[in-house]
Backbone as CSV, one residue per row, in Angstrom:
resi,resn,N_x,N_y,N_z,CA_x,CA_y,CA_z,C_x,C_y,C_z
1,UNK,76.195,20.243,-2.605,75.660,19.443,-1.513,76.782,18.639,-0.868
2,UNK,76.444,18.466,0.683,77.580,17.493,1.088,77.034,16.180,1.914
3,UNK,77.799,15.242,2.083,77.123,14.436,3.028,76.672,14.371,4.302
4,UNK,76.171,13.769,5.304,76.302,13.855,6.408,76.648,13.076,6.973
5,UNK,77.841,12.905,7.803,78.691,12.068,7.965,77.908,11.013,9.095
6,UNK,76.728,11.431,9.965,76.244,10.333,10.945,74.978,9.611,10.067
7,UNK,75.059,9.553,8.835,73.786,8.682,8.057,74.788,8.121,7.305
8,UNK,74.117,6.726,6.730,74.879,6.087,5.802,75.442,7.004,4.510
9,UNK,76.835,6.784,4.278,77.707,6.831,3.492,78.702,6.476,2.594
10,UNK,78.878,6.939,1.524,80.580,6.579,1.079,81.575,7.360,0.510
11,UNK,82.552,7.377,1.125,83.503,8.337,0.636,84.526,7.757,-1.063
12,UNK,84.750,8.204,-1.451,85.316,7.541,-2.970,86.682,8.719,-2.835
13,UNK,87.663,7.566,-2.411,88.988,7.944,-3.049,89.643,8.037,-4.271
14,UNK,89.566,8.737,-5.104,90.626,7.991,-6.409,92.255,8.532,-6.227
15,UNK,92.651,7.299,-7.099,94.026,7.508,-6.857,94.488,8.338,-8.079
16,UNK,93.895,8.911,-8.938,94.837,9.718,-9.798,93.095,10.689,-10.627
17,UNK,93.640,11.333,-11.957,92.208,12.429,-12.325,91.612,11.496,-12.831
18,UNK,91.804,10.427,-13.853,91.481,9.248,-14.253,90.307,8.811,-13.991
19,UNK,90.663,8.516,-12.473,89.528,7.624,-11.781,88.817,8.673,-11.272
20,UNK,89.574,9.639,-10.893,88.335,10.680,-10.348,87.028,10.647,-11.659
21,UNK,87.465,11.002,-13.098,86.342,11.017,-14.008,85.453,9.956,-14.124
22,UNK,86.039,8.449,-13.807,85.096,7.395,-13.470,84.285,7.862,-12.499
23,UNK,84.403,8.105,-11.390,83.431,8.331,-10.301,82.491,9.529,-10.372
24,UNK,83.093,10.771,-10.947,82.507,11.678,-10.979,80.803,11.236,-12.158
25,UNK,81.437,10.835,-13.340,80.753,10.058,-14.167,79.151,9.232,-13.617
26,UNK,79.817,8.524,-12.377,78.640,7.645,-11.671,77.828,8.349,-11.391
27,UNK,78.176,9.407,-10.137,77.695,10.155,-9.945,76.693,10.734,-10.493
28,UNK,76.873,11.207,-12.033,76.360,12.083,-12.479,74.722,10.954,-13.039
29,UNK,74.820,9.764,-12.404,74.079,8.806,-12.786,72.468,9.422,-12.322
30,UNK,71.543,9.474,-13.438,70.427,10.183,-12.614,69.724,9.466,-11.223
31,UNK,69.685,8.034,-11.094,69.495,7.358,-10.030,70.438,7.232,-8.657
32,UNK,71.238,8.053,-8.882,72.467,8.122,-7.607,72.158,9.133,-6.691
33,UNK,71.818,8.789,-5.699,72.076,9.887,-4.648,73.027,10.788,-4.210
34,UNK,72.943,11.711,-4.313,74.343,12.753,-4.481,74.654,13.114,-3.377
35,UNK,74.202,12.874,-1.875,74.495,13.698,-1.171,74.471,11.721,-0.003
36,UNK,74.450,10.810,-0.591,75.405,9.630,-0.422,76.628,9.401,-0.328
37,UNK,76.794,9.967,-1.118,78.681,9.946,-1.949,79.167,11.374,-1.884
38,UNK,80.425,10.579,-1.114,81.655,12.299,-1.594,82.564,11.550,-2.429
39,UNK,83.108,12.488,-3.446,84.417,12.305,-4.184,85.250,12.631,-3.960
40,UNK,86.513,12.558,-3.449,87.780,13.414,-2.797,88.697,13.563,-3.133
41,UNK,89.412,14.448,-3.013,90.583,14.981,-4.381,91.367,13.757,-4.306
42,UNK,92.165,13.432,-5.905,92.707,12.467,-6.130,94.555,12.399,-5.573
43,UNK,94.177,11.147,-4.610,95.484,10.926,-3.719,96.760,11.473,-5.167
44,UNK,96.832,11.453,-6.038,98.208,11.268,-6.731,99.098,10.177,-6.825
45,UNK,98.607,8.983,-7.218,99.474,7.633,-6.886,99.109,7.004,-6.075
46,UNK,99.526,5.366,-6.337,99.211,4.633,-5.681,100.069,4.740,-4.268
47,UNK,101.350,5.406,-3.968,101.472,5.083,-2.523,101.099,6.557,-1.699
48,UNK,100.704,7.438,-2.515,99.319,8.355,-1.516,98.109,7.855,-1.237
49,UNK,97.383,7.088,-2.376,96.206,6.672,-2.005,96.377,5.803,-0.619
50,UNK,97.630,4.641,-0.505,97.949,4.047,0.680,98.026,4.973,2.082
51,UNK,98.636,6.047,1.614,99.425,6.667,2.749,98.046,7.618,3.246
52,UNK,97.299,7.980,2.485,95.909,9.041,2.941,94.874,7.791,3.671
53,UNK,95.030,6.481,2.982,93.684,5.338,3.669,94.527,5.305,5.148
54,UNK,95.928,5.012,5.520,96.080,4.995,6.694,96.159,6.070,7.544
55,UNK,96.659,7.149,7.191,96.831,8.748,7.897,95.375,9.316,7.624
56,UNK,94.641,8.983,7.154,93.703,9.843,7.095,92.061,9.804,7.065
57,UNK,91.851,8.455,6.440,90.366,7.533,6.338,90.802,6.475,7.303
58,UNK,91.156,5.765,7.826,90.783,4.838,9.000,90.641,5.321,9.706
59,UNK,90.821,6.693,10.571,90.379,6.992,11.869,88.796,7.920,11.365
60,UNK,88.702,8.294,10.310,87.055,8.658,10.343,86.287,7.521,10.176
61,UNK,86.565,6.265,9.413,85.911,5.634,9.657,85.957,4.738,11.145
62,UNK,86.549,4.740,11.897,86.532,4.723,13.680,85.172,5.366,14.196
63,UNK,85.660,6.784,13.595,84.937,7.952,14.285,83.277,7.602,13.778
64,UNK,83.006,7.623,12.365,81.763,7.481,11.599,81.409,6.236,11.489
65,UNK,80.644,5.521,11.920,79.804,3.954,11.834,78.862,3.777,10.764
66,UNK,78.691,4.912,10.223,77.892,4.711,8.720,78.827,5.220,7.588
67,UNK,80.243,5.394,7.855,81.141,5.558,7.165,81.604,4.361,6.164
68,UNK,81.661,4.248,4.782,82.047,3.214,3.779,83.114,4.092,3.096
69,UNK,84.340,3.287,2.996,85.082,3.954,1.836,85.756,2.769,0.627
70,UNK,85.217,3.917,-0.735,85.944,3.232,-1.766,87.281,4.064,-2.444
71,UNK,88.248,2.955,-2.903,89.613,2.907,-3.222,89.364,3.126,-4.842
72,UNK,89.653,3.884,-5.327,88.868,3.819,-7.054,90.481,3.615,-7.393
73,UNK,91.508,2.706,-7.987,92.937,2.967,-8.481,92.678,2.154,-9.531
74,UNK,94.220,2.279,-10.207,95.075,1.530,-10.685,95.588,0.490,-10.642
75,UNK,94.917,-0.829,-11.019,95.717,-2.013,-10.418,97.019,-2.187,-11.351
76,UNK,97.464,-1.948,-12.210,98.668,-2.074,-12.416,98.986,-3.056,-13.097
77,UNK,97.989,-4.280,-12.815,98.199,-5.180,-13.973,98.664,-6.724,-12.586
78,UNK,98.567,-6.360,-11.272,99.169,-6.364,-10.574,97.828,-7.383,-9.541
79,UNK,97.660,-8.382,-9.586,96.553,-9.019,-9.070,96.319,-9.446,-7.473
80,UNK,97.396,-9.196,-7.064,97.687,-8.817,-5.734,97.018,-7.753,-4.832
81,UNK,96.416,-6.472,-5.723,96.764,-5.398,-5.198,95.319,-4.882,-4.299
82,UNK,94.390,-5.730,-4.552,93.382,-5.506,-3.765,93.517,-6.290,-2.392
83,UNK,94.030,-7.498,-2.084,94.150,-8.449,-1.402,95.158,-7.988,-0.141
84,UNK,96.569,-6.884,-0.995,97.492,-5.906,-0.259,96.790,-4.702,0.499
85,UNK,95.839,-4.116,0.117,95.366,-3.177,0.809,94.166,-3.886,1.892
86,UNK,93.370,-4.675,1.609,92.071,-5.258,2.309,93.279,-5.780,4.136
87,UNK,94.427,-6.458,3.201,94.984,-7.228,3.976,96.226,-6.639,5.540
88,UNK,95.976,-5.077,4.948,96.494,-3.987,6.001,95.516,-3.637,7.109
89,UNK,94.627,-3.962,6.694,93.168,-3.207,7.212,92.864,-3.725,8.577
90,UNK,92.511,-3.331,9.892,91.858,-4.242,10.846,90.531,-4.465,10.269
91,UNK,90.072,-5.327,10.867,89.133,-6.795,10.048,87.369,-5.531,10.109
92,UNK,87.179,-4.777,10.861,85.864,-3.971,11.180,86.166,-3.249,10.203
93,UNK,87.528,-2.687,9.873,87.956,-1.402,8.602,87.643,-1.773,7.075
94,UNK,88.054,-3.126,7.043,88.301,-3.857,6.047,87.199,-4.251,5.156
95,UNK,86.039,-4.419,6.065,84.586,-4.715,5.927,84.090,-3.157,5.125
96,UNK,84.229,-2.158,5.574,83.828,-1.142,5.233,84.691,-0.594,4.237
97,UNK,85.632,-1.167,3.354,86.618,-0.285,2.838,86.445,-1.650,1.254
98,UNK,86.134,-0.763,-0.074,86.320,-1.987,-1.009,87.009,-1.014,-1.976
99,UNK,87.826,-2.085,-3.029,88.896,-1.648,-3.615,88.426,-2.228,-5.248
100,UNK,88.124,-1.161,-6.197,88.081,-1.326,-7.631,88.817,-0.644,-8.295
101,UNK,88.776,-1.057,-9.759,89.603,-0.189,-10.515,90.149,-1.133,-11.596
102,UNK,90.387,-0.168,-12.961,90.946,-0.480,-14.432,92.289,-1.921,-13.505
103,UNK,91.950,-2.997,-14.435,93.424,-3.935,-14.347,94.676,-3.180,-14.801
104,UNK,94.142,-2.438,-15.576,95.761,-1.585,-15.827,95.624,-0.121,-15.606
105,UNK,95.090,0.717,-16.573,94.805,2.265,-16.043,93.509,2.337,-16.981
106,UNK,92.530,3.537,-16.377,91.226,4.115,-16.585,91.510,4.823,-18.292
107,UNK,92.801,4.967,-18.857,92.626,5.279,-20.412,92.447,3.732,-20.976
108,UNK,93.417,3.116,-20.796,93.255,1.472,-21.668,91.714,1.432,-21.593
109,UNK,90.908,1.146,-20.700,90.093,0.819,-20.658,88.871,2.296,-22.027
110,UNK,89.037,3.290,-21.520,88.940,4.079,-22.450,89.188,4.117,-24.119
111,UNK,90.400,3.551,-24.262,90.883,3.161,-25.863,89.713,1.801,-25.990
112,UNK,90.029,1.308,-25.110,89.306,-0.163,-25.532,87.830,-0.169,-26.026
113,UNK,87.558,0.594,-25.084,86.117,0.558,-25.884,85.739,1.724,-26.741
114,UNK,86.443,2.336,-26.800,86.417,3.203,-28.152,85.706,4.822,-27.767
115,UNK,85.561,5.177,-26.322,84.718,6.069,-25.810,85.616,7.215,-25.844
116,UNK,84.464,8.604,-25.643,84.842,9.653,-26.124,85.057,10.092,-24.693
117,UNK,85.241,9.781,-23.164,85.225,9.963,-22.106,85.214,8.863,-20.807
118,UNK,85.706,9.437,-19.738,85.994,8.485,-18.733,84.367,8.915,-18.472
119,UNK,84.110,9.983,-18.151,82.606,10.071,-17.259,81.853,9.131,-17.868
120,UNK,81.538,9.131,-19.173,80.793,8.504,-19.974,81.061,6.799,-19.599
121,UNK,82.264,6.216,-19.485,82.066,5.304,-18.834,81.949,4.960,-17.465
122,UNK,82.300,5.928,-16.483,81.297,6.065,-15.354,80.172,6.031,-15.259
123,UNK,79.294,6.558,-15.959,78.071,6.293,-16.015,77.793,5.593,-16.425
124,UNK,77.677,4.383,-17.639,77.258,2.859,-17.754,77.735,2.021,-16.446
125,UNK,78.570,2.398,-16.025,79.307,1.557,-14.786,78.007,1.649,-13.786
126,UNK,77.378,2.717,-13.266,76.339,3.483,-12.803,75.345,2.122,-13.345
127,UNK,75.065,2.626,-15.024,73.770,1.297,-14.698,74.219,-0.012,-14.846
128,UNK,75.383,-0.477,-14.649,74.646,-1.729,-13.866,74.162,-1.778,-12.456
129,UNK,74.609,-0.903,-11.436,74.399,-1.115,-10.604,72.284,-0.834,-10.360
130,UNK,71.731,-0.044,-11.378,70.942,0.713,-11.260,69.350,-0.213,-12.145
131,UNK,70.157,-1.401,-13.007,68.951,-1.344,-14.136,69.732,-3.038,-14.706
132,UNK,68.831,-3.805,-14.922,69.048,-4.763,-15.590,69.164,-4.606,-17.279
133,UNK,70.277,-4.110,-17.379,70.814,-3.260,-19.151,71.797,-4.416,-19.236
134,UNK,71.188,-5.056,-20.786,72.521,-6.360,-20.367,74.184,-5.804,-20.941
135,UNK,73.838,-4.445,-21.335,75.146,-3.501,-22.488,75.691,-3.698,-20.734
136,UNK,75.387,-2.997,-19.949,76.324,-2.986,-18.534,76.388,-4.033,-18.346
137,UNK,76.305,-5.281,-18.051,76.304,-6.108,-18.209,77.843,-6.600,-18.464
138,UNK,77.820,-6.224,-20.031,78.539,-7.086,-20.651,80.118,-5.540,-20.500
139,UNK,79.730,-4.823,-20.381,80.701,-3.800,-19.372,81.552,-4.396,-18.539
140,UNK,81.064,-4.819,-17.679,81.627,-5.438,-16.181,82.424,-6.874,-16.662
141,UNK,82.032,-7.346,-17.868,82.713,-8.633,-18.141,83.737,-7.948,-19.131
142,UNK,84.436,-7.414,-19.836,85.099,-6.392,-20.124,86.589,-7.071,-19.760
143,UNK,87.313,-7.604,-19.925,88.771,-8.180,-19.586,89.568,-7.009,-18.489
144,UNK,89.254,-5.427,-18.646,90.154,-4.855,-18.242,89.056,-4.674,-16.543
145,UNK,87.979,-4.946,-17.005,87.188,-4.941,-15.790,86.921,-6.390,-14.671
146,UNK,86.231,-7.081,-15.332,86.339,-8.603,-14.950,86.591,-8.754,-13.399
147,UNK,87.627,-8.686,-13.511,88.648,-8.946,-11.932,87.953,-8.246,-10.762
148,UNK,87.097,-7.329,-10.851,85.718,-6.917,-9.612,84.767,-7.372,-9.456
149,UNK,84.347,-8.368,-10.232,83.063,-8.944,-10.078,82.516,-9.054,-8.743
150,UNK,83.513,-9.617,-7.804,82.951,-10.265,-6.602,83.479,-9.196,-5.578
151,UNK,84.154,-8.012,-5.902,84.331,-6.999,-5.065,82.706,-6.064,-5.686
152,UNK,82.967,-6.090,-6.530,81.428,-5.394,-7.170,80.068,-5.854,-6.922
153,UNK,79.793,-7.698,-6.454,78.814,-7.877,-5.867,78.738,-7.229,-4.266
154,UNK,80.157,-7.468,-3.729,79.957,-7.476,-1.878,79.535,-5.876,-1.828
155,UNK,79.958,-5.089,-2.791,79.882,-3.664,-2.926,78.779,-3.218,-2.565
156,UNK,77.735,-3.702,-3.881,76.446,-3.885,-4.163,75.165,-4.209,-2.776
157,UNK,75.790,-4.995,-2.331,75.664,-5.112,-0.941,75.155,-4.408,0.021
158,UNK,76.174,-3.989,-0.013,76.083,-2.804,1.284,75.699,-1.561,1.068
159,UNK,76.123,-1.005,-0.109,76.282,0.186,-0.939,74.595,0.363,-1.948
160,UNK,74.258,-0.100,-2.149,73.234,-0.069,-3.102,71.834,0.292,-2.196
161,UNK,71.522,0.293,-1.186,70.340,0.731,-0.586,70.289,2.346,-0.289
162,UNK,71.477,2.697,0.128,71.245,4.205,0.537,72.332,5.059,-1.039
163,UNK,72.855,4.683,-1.898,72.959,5.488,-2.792,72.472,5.568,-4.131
164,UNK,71.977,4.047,-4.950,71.250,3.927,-5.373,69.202,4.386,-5.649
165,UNK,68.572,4.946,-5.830,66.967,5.447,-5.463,66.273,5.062,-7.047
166,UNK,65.311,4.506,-6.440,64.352,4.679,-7.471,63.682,3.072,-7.602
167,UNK,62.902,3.137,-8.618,62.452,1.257,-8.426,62.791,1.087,-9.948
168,UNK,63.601,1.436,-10.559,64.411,0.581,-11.675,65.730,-0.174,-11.255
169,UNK,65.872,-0.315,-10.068,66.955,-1.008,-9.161,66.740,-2.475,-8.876
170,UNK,67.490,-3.246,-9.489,67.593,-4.963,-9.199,67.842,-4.784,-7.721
């Protein structure tokens, strides 16, 4: 299935396979709308993921008005790094464009909690957005996670009516 680019959307960048398995993971969330979300091959690094959001996603989102795109990376450890990309953005782009991801990389976070898979934690990631589960919950408070909270509420936001379905949804 694919999206359709003149109904609400979001496109999900990841910057390496990593994060692609986080997202793919969400996805695979039974309450997710699949044909909401595209996943798109993974930029390869953080200065492709840069170099594809400017050469390549700001002018569809120009073009598409129900266009949303997410940045799935690597912060690096690096607390700057959402604030660096938002802060390139013209201010209409910027609104539509949110930036998450492991404080350091999508395995730490993997070792840390002891899981046998990134999807697998894609998908708890999935319910919080989906279900008042206080285990997700306490996911999102997670040290290597933490630092999205308030990119993860504005997310929630916007994002949660057309990809989210069902009435187990806060």
């Amino acid at each position: 299935m694919s999206i359709n680019r003149y109904q609400k959307h979001i496109l999900v960048l990841p910057e390496d396979d990593a994060n692609r398995q986080l997202a793919v993971g969400f996805v695979q969330h039974p309450t997710v709308r699949p044909r909401s979300l595209q996943i798109l091959g993974p930029a390869g690094g953080w200065p492709a993921l840069r170099d594809q959001l400017h050469h390549q996603q700001l002018p569809g989102l120009a073009r598409f008005q129900n266009r949303q795109l997410l940045l799935l990376c690597d912060f690096d450890e690096r607390p700057t790094r959402r604030a660096e990309v938002l802060g390139e953005l013209p201010a209409t782009a910027a609104q539509r464009v949110f930036v998450v991801g492991v404080w350091s990389e999508p395995e730490d976070l993997r070792t840390a909690l002891g899981h046998r898979g990134l999807e697998a934690i894609g998908q708890e990631l999935a319910d919080h957005c989906c279900q008042p589960d206080p285990h997700a919950e306490a996911l999102f408070e997670h040290p290597l996670l933490r630092y999205n909270r308030d990119e993860v509420a504005r997310m929630a936001k916007c994002l949660r009516p057309f990809v989210i379905a069902g009435a187990g949804c806060r």
